[in-house]
C-alpha positions in Angstrom: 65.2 -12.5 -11.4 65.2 -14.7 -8.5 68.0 -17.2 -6.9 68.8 -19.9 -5.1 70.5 -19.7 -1.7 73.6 -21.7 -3.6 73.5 -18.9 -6.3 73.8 -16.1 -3.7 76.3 -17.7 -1.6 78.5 -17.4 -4.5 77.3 -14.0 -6.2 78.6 -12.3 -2.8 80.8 -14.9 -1.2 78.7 -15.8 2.0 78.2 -19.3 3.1 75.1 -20.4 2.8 74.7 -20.9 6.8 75.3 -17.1 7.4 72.3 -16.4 4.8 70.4 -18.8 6.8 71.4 -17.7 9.7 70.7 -13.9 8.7 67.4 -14.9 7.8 66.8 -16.3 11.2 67.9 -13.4 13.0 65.5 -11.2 11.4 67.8 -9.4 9.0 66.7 -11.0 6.0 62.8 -11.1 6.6 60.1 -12.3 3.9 62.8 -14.7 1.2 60.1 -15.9 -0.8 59.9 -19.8 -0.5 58.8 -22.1 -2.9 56.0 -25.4 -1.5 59.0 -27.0 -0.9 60.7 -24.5 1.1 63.4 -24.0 -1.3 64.5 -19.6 -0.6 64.0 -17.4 -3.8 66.1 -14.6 -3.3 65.1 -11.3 -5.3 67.6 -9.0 -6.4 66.1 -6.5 -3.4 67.3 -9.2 -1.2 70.8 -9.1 -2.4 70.7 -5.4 -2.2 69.9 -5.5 1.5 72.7 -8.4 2.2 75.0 -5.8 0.8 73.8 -3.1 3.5 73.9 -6.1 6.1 77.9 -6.9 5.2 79.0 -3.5 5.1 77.6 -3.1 8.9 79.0 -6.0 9.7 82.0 -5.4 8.3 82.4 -2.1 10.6 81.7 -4.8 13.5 78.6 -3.7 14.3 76.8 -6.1 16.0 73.5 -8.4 14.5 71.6 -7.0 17.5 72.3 -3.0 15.8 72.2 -4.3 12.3 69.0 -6.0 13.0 67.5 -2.4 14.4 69.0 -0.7 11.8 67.6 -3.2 8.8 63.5 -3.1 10.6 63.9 0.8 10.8 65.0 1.1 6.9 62.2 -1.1 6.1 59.8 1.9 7.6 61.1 4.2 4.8 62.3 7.2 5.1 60.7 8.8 7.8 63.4 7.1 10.4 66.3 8.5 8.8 67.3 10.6 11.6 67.2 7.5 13.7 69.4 5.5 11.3 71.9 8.4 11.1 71.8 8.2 14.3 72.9 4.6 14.9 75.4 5.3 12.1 77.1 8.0 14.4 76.9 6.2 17.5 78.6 3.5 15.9 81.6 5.3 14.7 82.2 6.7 17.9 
């Protein structure tokens, strides 16, 4: 199933200008658009937003989150690196 920006911003309660602005800052890479460049957002999208606001919610910063979100997208071979990041940030 795929949905609209509108749809998302209310599923998890993000304005639509952070999702845009997510997608702009590389954390969100590859929302399907429609010819008219309306976003389709599958529910793997909406998983990763969920990753993306529980780092942010730790006050990591877009910069890490955005390191951390291209390394998870290489699978699991950079798993030491992301635990990594995780226990830096704790400290």
């Amino acid at each position: 199933m795929d949905y609209l920006i509108k749809q998302v911003s209310e599923k998890l309660h993000i304005p639509e200008y952070t999702l845009r602005y997510y997608e702009k800052e590389g954390l969100l890479p590859a929302v399907d658009r429609s010819r008219g460049g309306i976003r389709h957002f599958t529910e793997a999208d909406l998983e990763r937003l969920g990753l993306i606001c529980c780092l942010k919610s730790t006050g990591m910063s877009i910069k890490r989150i955005r390191e951390f979100m291209n390394l998870s997208r290489e699978g699991d071979r950079t798993l030491p690196r992301r635990c990594e990041i995780l226990k830096e940030h704790k400290k």
